[in-house]
C-alpha positions in Angstrom: -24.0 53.1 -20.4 -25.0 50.0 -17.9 -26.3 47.2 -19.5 -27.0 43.8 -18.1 -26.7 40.9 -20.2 -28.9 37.6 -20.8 -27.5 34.4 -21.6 -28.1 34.9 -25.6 -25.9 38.4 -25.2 -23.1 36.5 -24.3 -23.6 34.0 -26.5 -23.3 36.5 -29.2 -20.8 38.1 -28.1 -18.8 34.8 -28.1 -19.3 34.1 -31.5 -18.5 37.8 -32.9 -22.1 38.8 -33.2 -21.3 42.4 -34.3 -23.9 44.6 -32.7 -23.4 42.3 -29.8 -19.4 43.1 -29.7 -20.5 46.8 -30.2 -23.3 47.2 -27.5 -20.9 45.7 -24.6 -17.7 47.5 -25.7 -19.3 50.7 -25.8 -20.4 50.2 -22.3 -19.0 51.4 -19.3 -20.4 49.1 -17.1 -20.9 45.3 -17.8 -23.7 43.6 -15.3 -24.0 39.9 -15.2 -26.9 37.9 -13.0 -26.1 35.1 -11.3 -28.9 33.3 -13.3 -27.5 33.9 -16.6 -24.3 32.6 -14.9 -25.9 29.2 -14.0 -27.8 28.7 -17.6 -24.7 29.6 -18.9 -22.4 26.8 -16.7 -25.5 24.4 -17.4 -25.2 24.5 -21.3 -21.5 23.9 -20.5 -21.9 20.8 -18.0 -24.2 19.7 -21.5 -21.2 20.3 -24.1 -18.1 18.3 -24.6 -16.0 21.7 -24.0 -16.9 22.7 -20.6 -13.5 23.6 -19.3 -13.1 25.2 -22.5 -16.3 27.5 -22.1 -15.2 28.1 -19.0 -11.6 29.5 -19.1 -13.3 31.9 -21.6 -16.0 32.6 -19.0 -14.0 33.8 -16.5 -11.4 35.3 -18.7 -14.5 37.6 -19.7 -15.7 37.9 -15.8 -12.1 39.4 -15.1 -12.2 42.5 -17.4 -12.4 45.4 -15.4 -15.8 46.5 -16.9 -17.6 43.5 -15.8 -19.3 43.1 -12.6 -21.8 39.8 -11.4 -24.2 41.5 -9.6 -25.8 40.2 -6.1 -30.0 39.3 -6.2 -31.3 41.4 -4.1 -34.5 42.2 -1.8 -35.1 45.2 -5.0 -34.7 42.1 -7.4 -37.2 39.7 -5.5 -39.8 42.5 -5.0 -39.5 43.7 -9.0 -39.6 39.6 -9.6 -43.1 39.5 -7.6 -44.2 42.6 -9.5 -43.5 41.0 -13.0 -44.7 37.4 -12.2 -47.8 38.9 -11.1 -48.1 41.3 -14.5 -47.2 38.3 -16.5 -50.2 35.9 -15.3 -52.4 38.9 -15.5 -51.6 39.9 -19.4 -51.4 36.0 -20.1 -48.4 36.4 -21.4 -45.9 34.3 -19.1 -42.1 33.8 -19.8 -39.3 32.0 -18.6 -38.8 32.2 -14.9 -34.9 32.8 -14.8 -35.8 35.5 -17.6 -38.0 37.1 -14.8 -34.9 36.8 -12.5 -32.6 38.9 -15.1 -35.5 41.2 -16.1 -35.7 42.4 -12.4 -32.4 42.5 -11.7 -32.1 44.5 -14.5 -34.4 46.8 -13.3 -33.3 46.6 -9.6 -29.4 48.1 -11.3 -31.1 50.6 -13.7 -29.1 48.5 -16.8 -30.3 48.4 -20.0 -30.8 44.3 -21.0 -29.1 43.3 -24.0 -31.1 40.0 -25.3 -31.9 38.0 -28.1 -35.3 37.2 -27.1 -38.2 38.7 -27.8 -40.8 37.9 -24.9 -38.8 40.3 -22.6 -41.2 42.8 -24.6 -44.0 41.9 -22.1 -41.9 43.1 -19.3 -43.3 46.7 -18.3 -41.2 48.9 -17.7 -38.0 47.0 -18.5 -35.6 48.8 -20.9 -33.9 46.5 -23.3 -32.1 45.9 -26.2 -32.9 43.0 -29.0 -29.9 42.3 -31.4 
């Protein structure tokens, strides 16, 4: 199983979230956007334990499983798509979440999320914990 994860998935898995733990140890295939890698380094640069957060970071970036994945011109055309979905329905959401829904979709990953507005993303197949 591919999944790609959003900035709440690895937020759970930090602190032991169990079906967190499960879903990205069961995977083969670990997918991380370099836009959940920037909202993740931004919360750090906000906390008093950045170099902390960060050792762990890259400690999880190493394991063999885990691969930050490159935006591509799939990405950027799937972002269009969605953006333009998004103001049609009404029903806009973050724009880095648009990023990682795409990029999801460009890699064929399942995204594993806390949040529940990825739900007006057509098409996208995800996971809530």
């Amino acid at each position: 199983m591919k999944i790609l994860l959003d900035t709440s998935a690895y937020s759970g898995f930090r602190t032991g979230v169990p079906s967190v733990v499960e879903k990205i140890s069961g995977s083969d295939s670990v997918l991380i956007s370099p836009v959940m890698l920037g909202e993740l380094m931004y919360g750090f640069r906000k906390g008093s334990k950045y170099d902390q957060n960060m050792r762990m970071l890259r400690r999880f970036l190493e394991h063999e499983a885990v691969e930050v994945v490159p935006l591509g011109e799939v990405a950027a055309d799937r972002y269009s798509r969605i953006v333009m979905q998004l103001k049609k329905d009404g029903s806009p959401i973050p724009i880095n979440d648009v990023w990682i829904a795409a990029q999801a979709m460009e890699h064929g990953a399942e995204l594993l999320t806390s949040d529940r507005h990825f739900e007006q993303v057509a098409g996208l197949a995800f996971t809530i914990y």
